[in-house]
PyMOL CGO cylinders between C-alpha atoms (Angstrom):
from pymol import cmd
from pymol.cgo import CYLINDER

trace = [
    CYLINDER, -42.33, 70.42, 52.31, -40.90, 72.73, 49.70, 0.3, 1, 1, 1, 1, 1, 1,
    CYLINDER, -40.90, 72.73, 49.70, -40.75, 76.37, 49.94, 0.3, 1, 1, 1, 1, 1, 1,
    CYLINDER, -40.75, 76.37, 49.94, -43.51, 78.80, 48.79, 0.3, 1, 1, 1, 1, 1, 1,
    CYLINDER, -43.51, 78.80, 48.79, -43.08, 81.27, 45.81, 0.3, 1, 1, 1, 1, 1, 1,
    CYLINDER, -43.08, 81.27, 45.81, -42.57, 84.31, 48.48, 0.3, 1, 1, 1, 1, 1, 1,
    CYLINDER, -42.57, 84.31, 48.48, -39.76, 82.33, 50.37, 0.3, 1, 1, 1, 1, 1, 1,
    CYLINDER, -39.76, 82.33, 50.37, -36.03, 82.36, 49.37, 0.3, 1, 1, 1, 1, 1, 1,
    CYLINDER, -36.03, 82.36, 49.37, -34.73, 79.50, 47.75, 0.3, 1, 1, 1, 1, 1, 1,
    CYLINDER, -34.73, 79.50, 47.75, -33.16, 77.36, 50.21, 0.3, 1, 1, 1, 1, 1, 1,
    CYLINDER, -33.16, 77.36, 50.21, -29.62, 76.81, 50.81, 0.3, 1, 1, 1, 1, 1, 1,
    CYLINDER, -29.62, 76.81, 50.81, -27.58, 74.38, 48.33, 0.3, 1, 1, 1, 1, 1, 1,
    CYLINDER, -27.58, 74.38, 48.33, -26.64, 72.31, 51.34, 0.3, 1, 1, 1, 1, 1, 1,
    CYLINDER, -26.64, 72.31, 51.34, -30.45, 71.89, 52.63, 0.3, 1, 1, 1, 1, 1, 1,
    CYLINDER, -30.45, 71.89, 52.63, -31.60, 71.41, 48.90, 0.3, 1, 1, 1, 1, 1, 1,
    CYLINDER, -31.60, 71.41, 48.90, -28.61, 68.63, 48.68, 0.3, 1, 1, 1, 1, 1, 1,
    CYLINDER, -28.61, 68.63, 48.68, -29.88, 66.88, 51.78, 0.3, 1, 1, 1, 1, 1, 1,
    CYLINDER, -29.88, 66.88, 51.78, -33.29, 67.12, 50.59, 0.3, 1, 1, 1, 1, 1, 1,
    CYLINDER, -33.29, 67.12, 50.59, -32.51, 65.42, 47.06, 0.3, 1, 1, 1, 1, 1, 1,
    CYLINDER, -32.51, 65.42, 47.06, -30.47, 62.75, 49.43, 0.3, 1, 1, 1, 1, 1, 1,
    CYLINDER, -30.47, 62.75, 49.43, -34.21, 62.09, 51.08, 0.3, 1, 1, 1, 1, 1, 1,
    CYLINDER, -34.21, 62.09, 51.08, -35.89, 61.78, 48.01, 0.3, 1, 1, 1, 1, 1, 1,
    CYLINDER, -35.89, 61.78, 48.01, -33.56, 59.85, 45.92, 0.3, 1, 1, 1, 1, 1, 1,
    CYLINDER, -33.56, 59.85, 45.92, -33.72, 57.55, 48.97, 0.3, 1, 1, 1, 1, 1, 1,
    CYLINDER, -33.72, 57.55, 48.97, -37.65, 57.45, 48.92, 0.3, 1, 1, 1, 1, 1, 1,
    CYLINDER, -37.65, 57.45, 48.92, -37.25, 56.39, 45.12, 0.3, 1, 1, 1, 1, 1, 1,
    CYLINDER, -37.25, 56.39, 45.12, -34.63, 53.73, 45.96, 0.3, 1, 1, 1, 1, 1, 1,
    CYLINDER, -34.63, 53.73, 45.96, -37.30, 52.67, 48.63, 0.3, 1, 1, 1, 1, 1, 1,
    CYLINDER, -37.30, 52.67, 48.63, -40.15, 52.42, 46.20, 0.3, 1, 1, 1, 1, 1, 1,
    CYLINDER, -40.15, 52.42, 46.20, -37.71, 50.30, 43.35, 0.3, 1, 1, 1, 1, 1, 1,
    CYLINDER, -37.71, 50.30, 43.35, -36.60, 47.93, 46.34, 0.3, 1, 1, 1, 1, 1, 1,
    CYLINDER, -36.60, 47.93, 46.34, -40.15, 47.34, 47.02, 0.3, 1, 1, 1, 1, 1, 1,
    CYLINDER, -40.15, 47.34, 47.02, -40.96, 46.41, 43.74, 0.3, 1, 1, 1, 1, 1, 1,
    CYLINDER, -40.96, 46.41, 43.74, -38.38, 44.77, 42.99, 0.3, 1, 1, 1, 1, 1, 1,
    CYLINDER, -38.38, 44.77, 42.99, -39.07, 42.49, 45.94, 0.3, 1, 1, 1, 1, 1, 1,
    CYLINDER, -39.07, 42.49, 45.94, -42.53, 41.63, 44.57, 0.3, 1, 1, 1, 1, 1, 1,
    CYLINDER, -42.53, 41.63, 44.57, -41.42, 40.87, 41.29, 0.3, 1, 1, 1, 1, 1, 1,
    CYLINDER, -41.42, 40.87, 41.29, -38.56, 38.51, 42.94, 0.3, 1, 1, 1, 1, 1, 1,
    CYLINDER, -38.56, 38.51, 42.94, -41.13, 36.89, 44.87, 0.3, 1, 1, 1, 1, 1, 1,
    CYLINDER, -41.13, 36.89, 44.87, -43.40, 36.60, 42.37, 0.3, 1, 1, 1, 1, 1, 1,
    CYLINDER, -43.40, 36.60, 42.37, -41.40, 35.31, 40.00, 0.3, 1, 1, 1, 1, 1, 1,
    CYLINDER, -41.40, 35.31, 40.00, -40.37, 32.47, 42.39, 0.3, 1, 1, 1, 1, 1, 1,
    CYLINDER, -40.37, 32.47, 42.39, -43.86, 31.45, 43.72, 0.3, 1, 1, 1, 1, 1, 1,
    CYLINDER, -43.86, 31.45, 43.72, -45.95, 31.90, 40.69, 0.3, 1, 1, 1, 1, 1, 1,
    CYLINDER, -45.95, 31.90, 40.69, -43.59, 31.04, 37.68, 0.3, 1, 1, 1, 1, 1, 1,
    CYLINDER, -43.59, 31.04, 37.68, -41.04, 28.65, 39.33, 0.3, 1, 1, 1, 1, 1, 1,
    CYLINDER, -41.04, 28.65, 39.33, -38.29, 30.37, 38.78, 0.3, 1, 1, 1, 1, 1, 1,
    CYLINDER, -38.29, 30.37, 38.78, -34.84, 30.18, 41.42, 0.3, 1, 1, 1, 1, 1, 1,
    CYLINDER, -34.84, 30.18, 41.42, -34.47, 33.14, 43.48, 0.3, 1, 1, 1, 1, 1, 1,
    CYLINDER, -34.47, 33.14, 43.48, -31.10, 34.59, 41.53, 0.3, 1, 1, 1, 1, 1, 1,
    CYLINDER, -31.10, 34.59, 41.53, -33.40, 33.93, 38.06, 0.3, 1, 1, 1, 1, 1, 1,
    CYLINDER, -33.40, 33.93, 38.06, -36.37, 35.73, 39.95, 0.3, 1, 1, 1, 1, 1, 1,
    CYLINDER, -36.37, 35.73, 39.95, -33.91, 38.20, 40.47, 0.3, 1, 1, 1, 1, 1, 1,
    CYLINDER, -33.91, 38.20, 40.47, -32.64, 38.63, 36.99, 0.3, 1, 1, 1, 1, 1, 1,
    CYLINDER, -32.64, 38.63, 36.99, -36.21, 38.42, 35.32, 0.3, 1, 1, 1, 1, 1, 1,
    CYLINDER, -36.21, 38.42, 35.32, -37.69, 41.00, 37.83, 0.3, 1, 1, 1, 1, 1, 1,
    CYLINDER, -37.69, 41.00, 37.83, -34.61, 43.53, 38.18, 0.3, 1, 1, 1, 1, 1, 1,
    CYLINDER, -34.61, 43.53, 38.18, -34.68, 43.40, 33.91, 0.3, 1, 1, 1, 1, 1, 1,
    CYLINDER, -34.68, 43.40, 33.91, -38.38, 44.28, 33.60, 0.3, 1, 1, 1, 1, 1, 1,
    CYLINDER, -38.38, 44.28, 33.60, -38.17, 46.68, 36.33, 0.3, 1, 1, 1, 1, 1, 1,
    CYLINDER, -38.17, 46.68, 36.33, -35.00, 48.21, 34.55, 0.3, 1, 1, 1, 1, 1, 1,
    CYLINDER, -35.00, 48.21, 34.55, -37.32, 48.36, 31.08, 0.3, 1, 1, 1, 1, 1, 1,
    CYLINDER, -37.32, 48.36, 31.08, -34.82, 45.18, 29.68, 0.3, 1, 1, 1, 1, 1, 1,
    CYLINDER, -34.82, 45.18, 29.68, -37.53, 43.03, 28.99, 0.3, 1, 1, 1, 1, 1, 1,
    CYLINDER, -37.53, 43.03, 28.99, -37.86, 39.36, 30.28, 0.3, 1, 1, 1, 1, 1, 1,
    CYLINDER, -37.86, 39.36, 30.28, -35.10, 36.85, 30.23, 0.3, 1, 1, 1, 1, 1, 1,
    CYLINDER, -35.10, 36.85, 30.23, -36.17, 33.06, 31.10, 0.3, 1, 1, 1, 1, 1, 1,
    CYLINDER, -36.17, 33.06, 31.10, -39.21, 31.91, 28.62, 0.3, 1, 1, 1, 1, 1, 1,
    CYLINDER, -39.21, 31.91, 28.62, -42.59, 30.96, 30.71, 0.3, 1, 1, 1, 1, 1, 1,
    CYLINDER, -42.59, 30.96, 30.71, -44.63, 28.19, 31.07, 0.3, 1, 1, 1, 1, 1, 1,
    CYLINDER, -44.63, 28.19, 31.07, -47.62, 28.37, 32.06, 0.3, 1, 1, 1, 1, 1, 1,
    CYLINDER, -47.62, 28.37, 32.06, -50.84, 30.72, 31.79, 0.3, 1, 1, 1, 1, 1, 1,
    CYLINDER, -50.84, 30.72, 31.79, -50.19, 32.05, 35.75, 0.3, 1, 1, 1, 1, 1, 1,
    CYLINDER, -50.19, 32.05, 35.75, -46.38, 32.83, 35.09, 0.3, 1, 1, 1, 1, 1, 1,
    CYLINDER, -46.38, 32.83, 35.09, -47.55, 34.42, 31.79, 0.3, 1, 1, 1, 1, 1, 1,
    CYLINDER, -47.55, 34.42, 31.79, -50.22, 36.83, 33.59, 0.3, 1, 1, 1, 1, 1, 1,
    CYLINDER, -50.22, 36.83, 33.59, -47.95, 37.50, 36.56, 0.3, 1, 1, 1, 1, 1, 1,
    CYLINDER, -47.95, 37.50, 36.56, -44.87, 38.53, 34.05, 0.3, 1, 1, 1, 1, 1, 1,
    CYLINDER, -44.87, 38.53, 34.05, -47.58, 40.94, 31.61, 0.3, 1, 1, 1, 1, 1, 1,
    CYLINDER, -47.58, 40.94, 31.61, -49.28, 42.79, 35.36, 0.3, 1, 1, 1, 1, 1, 1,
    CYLINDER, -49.28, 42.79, 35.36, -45.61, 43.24, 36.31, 0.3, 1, 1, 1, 1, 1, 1,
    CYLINDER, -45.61, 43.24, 36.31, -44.16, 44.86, 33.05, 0.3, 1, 1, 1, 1, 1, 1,
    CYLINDER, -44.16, 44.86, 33.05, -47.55, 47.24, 33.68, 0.3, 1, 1, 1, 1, 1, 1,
    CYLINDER, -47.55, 47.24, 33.68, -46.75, 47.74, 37.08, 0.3, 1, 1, 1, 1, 1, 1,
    CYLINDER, -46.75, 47.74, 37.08, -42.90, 48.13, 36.26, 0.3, 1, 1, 1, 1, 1, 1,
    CYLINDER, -42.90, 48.13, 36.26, -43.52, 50.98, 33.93, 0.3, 1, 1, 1, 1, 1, 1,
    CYLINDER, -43.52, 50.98, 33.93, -45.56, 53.12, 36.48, 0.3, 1, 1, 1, 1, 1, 1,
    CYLINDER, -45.56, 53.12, 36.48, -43.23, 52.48, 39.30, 0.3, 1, 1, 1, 1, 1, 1,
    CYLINDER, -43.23, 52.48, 39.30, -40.65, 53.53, 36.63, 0.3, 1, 1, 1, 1, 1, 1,
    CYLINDER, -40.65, 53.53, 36.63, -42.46, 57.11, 36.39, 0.3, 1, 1, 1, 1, 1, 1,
    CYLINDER, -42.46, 57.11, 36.39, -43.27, 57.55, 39.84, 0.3, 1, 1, 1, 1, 1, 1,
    CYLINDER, -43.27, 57.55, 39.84, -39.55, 56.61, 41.05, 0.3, 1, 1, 1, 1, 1, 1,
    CYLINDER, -39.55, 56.61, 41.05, -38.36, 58.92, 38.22, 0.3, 1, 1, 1, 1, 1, 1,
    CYLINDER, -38.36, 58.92, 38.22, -40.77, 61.88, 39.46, 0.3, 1, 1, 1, 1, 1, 1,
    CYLINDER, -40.77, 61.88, 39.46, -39.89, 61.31, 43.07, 0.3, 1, 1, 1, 1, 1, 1,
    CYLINDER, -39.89, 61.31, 43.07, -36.37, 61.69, 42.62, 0.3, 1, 1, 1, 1, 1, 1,
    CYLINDER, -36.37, 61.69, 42.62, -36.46, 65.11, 39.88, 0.3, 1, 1, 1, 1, 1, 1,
    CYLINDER, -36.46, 65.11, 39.88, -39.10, 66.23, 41.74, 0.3, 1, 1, 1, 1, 1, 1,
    CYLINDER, -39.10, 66.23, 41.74, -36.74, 68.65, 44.36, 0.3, 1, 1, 1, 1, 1, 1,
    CYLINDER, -36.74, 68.65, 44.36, -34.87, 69.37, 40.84, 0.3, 1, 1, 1, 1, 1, 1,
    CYLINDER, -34.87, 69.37, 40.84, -37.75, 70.45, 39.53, 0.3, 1, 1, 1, 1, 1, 1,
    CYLINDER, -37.75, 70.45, 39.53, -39.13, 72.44, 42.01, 0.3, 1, 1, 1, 1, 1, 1,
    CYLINDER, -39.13, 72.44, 42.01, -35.70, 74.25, 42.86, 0.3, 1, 1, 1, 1, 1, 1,
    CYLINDER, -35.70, 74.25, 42.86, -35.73, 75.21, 39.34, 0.3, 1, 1, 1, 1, 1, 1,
    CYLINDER, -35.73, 75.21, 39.34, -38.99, 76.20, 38.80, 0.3, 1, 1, 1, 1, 1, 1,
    CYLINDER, -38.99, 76.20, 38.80, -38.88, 78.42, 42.24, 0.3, 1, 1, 1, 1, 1, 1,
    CYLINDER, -38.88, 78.42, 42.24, -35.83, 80.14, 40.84, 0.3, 1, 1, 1, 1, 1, 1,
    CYLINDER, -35.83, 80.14, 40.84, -37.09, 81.43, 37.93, 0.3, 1, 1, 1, 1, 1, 1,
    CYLINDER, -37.09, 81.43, 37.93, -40.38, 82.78, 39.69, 0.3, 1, 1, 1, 1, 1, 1,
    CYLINDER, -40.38, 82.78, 39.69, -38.70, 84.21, 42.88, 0.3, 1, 1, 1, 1, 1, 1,
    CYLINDER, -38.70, 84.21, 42.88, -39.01, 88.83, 43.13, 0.3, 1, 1, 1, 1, 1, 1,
    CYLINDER, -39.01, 88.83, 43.13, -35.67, 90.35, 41.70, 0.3, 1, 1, 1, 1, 1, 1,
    CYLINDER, -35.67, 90.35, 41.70, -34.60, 91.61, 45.27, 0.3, 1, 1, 1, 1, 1, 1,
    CYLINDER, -34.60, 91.61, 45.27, -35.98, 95.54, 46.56, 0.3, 1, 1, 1, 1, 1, 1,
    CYLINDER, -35.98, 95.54, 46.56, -38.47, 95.08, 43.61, 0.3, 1, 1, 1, 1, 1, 1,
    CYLINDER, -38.47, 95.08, 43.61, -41.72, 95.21, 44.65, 0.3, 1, 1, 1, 1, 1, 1,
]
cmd.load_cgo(trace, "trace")
């Protein structure tokens, strides 16, 4: 997937369209989880689906929680959500920088050229 240490670094055009696939795998992964908040916040707390919305797209987005809950379920779901929220929030984060990364990293380890 990326280039080895021995390979030159690719193209800024490749390495743009590459971010482009990653960012969108990141996007992919908030969507998701952002549809299982909406949906849980709907069928387990009771909320509409533009308040599910709200509530999940707020803990997702590290906001914190909007509507007050009733209820012990709505109250579990919303505390295994923020949990899940922050890790999606890290893995999203090191999805996308990860071509970033690794571009920059490769750069600085790549053979001055002719020296051997």
């Amino acid at each position: 997937m990326f280039e080895r240490r021995h390979e030159p670094l690719l193209p800024f055009g490749a390495f743009l369209l590459r971010w482009l696939r990653f960012a969108l795998a990141a996007g992919a992964i908030v969507g998701v989880s952002l549809g299982a908040g909406v949906a849980g916040y709907h069928t387990v707390a009771g909320l509409g689906w533009v308040d599910s919305v709200l509530e999940a797209a707020m803990i997702l987005g590290g906001m914190g929680p909007v509507h007050p809950l009733t209820g012990t379920a709505a109250k579990l779901f919303a505390a295994a959500y923020a949990l899940f929220a922050g890790v999606v929030f890290l893995v999203a984060a090191g999805v996308f920088f990860a071509p970033v990364i690794h571009r920059l990293f490769h750069h600085f380890h790549l053979e001055p050229p002719g020296g051997d």
